[in-house]
C-alpha positions in Angstrom: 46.1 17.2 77.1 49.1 17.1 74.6 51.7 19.4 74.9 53.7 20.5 72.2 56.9 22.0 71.2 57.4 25.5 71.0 59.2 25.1 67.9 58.4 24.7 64.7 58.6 20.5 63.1 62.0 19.4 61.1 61.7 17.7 58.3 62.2 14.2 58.5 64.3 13.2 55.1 65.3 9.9 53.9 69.4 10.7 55.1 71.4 7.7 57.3 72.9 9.1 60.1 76.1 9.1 58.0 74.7 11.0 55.3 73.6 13.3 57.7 77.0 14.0 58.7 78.9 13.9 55.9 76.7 16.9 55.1 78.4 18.8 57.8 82.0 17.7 56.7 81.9 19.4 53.2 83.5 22.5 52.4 87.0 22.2 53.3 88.7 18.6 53.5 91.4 20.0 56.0 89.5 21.0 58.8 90.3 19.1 61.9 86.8 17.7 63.2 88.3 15.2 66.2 91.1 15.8 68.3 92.8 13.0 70.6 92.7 15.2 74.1 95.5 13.1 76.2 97.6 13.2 73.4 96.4 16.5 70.6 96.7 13.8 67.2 94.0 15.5 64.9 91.7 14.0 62.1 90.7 16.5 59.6 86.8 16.0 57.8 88.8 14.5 55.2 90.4 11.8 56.9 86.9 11.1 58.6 85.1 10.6 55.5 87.7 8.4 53.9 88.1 6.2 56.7 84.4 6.4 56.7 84.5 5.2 53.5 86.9 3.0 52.8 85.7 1.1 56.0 82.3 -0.1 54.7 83.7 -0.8 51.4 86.1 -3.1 53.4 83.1 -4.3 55.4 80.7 -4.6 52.5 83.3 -6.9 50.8 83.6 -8.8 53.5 79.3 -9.7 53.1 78.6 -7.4 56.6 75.8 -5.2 55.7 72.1 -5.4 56.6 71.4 -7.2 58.9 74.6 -8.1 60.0 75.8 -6.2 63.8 79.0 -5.2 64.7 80.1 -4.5 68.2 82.4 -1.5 69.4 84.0 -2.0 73.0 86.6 1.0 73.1 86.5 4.5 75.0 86.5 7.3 73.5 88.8 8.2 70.2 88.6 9.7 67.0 88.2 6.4 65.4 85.3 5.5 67.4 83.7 8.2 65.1 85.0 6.4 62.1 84.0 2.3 63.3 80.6 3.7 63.9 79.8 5.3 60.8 81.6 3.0 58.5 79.7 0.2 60.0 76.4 2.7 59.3 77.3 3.6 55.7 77.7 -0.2 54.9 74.2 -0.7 56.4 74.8 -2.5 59.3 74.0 -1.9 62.5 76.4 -1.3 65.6 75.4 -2.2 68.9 78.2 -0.2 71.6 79.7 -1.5 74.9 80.2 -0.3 78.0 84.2 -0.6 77.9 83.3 -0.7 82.0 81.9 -4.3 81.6 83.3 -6.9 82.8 83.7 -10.5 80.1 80.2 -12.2 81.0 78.4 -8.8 80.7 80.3 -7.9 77.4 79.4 -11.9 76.4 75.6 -10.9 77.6 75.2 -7.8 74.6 77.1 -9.9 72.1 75.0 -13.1 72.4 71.8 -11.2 72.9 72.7 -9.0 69.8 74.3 -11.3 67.6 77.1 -9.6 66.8 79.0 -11.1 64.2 82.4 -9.1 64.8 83.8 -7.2 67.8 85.8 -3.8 67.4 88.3 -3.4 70.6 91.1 -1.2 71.8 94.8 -3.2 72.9 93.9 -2.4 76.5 90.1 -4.3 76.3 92.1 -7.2 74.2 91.8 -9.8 77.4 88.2 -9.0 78.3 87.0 -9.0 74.4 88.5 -12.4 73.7 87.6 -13.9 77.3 83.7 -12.6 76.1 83.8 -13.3 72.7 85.1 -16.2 70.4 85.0 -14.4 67.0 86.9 -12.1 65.1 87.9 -9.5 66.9 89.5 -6.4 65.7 91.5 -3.8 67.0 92.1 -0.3 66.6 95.8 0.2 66.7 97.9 -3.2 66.9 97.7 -6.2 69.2 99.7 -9.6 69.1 96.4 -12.3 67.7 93.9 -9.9 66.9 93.1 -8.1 63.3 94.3 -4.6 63.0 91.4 -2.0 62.2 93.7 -1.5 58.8 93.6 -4.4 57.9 89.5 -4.0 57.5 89.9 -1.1 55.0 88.9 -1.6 51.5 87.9 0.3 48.7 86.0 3.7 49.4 82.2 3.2 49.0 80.8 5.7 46.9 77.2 5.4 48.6 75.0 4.9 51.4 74.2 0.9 51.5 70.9 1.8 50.5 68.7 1.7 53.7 65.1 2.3 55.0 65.4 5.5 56.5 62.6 4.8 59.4 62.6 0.9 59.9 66.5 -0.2 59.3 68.4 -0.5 62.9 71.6 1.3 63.2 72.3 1.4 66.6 71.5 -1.2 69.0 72.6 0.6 73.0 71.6 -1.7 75.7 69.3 -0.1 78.3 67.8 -1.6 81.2 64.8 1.3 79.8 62.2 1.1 82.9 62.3 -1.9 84.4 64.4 -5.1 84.4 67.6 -6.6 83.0 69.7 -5.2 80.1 67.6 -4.5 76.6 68.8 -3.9 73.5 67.6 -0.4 72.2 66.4 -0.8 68.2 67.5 3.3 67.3 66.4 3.2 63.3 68.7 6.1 61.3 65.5 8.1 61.3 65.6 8.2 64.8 69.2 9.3 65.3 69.0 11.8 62.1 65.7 13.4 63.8 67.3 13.6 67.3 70.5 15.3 65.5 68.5 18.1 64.2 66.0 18.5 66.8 69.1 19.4 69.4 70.2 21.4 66.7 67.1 23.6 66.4 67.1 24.1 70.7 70.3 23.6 71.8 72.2 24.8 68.9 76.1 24.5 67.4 77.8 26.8 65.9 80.2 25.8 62.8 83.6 25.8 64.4 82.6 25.1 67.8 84.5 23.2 69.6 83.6 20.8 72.7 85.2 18.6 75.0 84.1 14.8 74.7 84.0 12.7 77.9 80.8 11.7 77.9 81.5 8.0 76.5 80.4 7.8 72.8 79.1 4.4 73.8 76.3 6.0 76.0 73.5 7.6 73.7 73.8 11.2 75.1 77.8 11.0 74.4 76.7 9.3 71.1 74.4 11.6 69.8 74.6 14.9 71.6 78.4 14.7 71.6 79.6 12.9 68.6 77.4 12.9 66.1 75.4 16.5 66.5 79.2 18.3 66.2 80.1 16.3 63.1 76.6 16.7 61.5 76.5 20.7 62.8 80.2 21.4 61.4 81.9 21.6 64.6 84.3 19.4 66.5 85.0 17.6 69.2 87.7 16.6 71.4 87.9 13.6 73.0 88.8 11.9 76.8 89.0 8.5 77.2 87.8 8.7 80.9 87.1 11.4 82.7 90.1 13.6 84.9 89.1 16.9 86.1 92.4 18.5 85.3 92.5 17.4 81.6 89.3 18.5 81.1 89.4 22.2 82.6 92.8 22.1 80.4 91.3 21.1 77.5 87.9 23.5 77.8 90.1 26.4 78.0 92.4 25.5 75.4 89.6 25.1 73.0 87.9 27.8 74.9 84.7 25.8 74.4 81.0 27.6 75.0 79.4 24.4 76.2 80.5 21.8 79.1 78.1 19.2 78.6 78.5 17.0 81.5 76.6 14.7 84.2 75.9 15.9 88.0 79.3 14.5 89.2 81.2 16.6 87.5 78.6 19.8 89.1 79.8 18.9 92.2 83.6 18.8 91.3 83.2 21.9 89.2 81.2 23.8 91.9 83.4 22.9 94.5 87.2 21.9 93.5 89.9 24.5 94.0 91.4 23.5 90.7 88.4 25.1 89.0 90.1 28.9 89.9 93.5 27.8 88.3 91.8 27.9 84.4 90.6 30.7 82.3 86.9 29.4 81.9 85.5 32.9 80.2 85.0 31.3 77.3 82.3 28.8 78.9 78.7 30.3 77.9 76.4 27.4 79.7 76.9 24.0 81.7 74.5 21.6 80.3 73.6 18.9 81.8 71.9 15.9 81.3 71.6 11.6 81.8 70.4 12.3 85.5 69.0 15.1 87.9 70.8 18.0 88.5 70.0 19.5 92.0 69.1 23.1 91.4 71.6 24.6 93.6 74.6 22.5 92.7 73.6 24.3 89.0 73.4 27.7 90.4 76.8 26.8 92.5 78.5 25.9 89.1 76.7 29.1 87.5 77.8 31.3 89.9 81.8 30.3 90.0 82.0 29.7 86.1 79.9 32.7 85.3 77.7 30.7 82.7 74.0 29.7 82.6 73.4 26.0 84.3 71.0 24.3 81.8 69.3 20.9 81.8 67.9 18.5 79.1 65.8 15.1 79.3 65.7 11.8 77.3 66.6 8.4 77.8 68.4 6.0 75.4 64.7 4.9 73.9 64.5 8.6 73.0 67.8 8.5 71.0 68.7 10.0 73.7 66.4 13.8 73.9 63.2 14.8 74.3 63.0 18.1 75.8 66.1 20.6 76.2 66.6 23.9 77.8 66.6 26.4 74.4 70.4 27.9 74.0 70.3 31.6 75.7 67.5 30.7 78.0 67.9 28.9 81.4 65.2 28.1 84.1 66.4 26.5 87.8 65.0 23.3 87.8 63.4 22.2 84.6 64.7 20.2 81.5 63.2 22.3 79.2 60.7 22.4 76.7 59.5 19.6 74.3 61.8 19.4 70.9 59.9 20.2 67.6 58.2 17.5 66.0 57.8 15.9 69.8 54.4 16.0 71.5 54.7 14.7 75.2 51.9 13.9 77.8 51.1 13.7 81.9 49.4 10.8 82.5 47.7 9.6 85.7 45.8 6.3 85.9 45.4 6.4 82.6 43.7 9.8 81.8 45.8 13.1 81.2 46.3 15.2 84.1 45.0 18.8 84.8 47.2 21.7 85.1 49.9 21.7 88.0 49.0 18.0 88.1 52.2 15.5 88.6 52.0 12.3 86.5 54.3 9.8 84.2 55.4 11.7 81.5 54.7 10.1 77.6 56.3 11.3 74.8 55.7 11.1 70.8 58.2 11.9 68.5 60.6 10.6 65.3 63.5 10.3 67.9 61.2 7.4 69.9 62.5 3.4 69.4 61.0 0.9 67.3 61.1 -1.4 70.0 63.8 -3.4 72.2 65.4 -6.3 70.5 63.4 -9.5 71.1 61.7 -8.2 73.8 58.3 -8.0 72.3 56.5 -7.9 75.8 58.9 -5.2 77.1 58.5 -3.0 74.0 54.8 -3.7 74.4 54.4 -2.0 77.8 56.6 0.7 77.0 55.6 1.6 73.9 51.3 2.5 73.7 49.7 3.6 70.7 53.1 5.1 69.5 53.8 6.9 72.7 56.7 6.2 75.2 55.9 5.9 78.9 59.3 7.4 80.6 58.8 5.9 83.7 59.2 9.3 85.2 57.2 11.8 87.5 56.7 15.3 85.8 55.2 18.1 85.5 54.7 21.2 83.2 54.3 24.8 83.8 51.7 27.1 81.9 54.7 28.4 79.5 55.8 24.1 78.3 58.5 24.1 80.7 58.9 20.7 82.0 60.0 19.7 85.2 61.2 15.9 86.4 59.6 15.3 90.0 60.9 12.0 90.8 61.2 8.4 88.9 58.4 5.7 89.2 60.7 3.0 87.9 63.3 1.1 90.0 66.5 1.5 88.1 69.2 3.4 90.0 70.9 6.1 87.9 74.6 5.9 88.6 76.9 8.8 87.6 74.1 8.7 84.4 74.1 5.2 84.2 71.7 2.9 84.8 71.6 -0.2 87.2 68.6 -2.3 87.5 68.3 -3.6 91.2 67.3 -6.9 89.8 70.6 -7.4 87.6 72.6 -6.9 90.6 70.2 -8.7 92.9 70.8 -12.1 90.5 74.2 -11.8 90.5 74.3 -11.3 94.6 71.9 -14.7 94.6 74.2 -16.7 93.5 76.9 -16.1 96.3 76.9 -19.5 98.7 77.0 -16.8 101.5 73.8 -15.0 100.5 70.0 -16.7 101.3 68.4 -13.4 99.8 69.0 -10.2 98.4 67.5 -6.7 97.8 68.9 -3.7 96.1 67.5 -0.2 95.7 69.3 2.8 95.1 70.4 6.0 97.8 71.6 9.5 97.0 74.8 10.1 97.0 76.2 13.8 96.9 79.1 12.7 93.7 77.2 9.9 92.0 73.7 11.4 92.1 72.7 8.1 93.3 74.6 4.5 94.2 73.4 0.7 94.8 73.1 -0.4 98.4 72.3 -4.5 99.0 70.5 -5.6 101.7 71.5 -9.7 102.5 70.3 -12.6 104.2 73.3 -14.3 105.0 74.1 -17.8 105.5 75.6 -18.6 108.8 79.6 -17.4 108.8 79.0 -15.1 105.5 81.3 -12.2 105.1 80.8 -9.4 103.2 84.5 -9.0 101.8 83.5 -12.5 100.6 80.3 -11.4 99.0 82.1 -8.6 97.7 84.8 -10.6 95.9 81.9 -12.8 94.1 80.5 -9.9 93.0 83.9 -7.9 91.2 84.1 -10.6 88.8 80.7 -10.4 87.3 79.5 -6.7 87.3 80.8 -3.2 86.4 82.5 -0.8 89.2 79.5 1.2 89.1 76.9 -1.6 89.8 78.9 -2.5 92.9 76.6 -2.1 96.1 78.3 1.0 98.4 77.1 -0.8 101.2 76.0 -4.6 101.6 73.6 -4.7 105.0 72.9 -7.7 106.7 69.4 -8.2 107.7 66.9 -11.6 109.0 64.1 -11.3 106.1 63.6 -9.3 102.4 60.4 -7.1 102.6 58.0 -8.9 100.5 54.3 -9.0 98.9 51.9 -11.9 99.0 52.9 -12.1 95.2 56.2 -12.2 96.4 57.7 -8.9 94.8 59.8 -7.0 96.9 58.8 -4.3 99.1 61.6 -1.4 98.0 60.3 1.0 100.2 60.6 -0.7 103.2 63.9 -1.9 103.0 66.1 0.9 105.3 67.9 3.9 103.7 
């Protein structure tokens, strides 16, 4: 049984994601389109398009262009919006770091990716040069490293020309449903399709103004955030990292209809007593995606803000959405319905299940991958016949609401981000102090879930010790919350460990 979209199809056009965009930047030159949140320095569409611009003409004359990557490792900043796209319009392709990562997980995504330059802020400077031994760039000024002005050339007049459906423009890595870090082959169909299929169901208004935490560098923050407000003639304002206070200062200021968010922020919003010091009328809906939302944290934040709680779906091999909760509408406990031009599927064993049925959910759609980057195997398993097997438990109702019972895959979705028990399990093996290792992921009221490692020890091991090895080599969030010490690793014959018997 297929289920399709309410909605009616978009029409898939020939546009790069940067065409796309620029469409939504005409019309007046002086409207401010990014704002700097910490510090309220504005670009206008103006200044976008001719940074855009003159960027890939720099880039193009420097031979980058198809097939040719170029890495960004920076938070969130207008001229994140500006890297990206430039490196888009001069038909390359951009694969984006977690600014989290630590140097041999940045050196990981750049070898695997070959990138052949590496954007940075001044503050990344001494991770991106311990990663990476090319040119590296900066945005703003550092002592050894090019400034991003120094890359500007003369404005290109067009698009690099590109294929629309099979070029690569963005290459996020994602750990997708099983095993180590993968990069994620988005073509500019794929992000121009997923732009206008949130447009149809979750909607932005010209004007509209939202507040950009979510890290551009993370497909929801990417496309939902970014690249759907440029493209829908709206704006953003961006954070850096998240802090509660900014942000409640910030969605007030630009009294802004739509916190998009993650479950840790839910909590803080539905519990902190900072929430009651800002005028928060303006807020229409809390929408939140990148990992389950409880249902009663949403009503909690519904109830004190006054606003519908709303959930969406997707996974960065779905550029990032499949299925959104329609702007207006709300429904405790689902993720919405399918986007148009998406067809999705419950699968069980192999055949489609029957109404009320709970199976892996499959979805078809213009927003789906190509593939992951030389990982032809990988790709092969996830991809079938065209359709994407999430990894995920769902169901839908009789009316196309889909609801997310539970994930079939292993990774561990921290604060939205993903951690493959297997990465962090590697790492932990190579400790002197550790004979063995497991990892599988708890709930956790703030993070939604966290990592928790379960070691066999050599004799006179010490988890401080442990803990130390590990700091150096993985990202905050990948850290086990709590290392156990325990005689033997649950294991099958085959040797694969046994996750559900390892204690909670």
């Amino acid at each position: 049984m297929i289920h399709a979209s309410p909605f009616p199809p978009i029409a898939l056009t020939g546009e790069s994601i940067t065409e796309r965009i620029f469409r939504g930047l005409v019309g007046d030159p002086d409207r401010v389109v990014l704002i700097d949140g910490p510090s309220g320095r504005e670009m206008t569409a103006g200044a976008l398009e001719a940074g855009i611009r003159r960027l890939a003409g720099g880039l193009k004359a420097r031979g980058i262009g198809k097939g040719d990557v170029v890495a960004i490792l920076a938070p969130n900043c207008p001229e994140y919006a500006v890297v990206f796209h430039g490196v888009a319009f001069a038909g390359a392709t951009v694969t984006t770091i977690n600014p989290t990562y630590t140097a041999p997980e940045v050196s990981h995504q750049l070898t695997d990716s070959g990138a052949r330059l590496l954007v940075t802020v001044p503050a990344f400077l001494e991770t991106a040069r311990a990663a990476f031994a090319g040119e590296i760039v900066v945005i703003g000024e550092a002592e050894g490293a090019t400034p991003l002005t120094a890359l500007m050339g003369e404005p290109l007049a067009e698009q690099v020309p590109i294929d629309a459906a099979t070029d690569v423009v963005v290459l996020p890595y994602s750990s997708g449903t099983t095993g180590l870090p993968k990069g994620v082959r988005l073509s500019h169909r794929n992000l121009v399709a997923n732009v206008d299929q949130c447009l149809a169901v979750i909607g932005c208004n010209p004007g509209e103004w939202s507040v950009g935490f979510l890290p551009f560098f993370h497909i929801y923050g990417q496309t939902v955030l970014m690249n759907l407000h440029l493209a829908a003639g709206a704006g953003v304002v961006t954070m850096p990292r998240f802090d509660l206070e900014q942000f409640l200062t910030l969605a007030a200021k630009y009294r802004t209809p739509t916190l998009y968010s993650a479950p840790p922020v839910a909590v803080a919003l539905a519990k902190h007593p900072m929430v009651d010091q800002f005028d928060l009328s303006c807020v229409e809906r809390f929408f939140s995606g990148a990992a389950p939302l409880g249902g009663d944290v949403g009503d909690a934040v519904a109830g004190r803000i006054g606003c519908l709680s709303v959930q969406g779906y997707g996974m960065t091999e779905m550029s990032p959405v499949s299925h959104a909760t329609p702007r207006g509408q709300a429904r405790k406990g689902s993720v919405g319905v399918t986007l148009p031009s998406t067809e999705c599927r419950i699968v069980v064993d192999g055949r489609d299940a029957g109404p009320g049925e709970a199976g892996e959910l499959w979805v078809r759609g213009p927003q789906v991958m190509l593939g992951y980057h030389n990982r032809p195997e990988a790709t092969a398993e996830t991809l079938v016949d065209g359709w994407l097997r999430t990894g995920d438990l769902a169901e839908v109702d009789a009316e196309g609401w889909v609801y997310i019972r539970d994930r079939l895959k292993e990774l561990i979705k921290v604060k939205g981000f993903q951690v493959a028990p297997a990465e962090v399990e590697a790492v932990l093996l190579t400790c002197p102090m550790v004979r063995d290792a497991a990892v599988r992921g708890v709930p956790d009221d703030e993070a939604g879930e966290v990592p928790v490692a379960f070691v066999v020890p050599t004799e006179g091991a010490e988890e401080a010790a442990i803990r130390a090895h590990l700091a150096g080599q993985l990202a905050h969030y990948k850290l086990p919350k709590r290392i156990t010490f325990i005689e033997a690793i649950p294991k099958s014959a085959s040797g694969k460990i046994l996750r559900r018997m390892l204690p909670v």
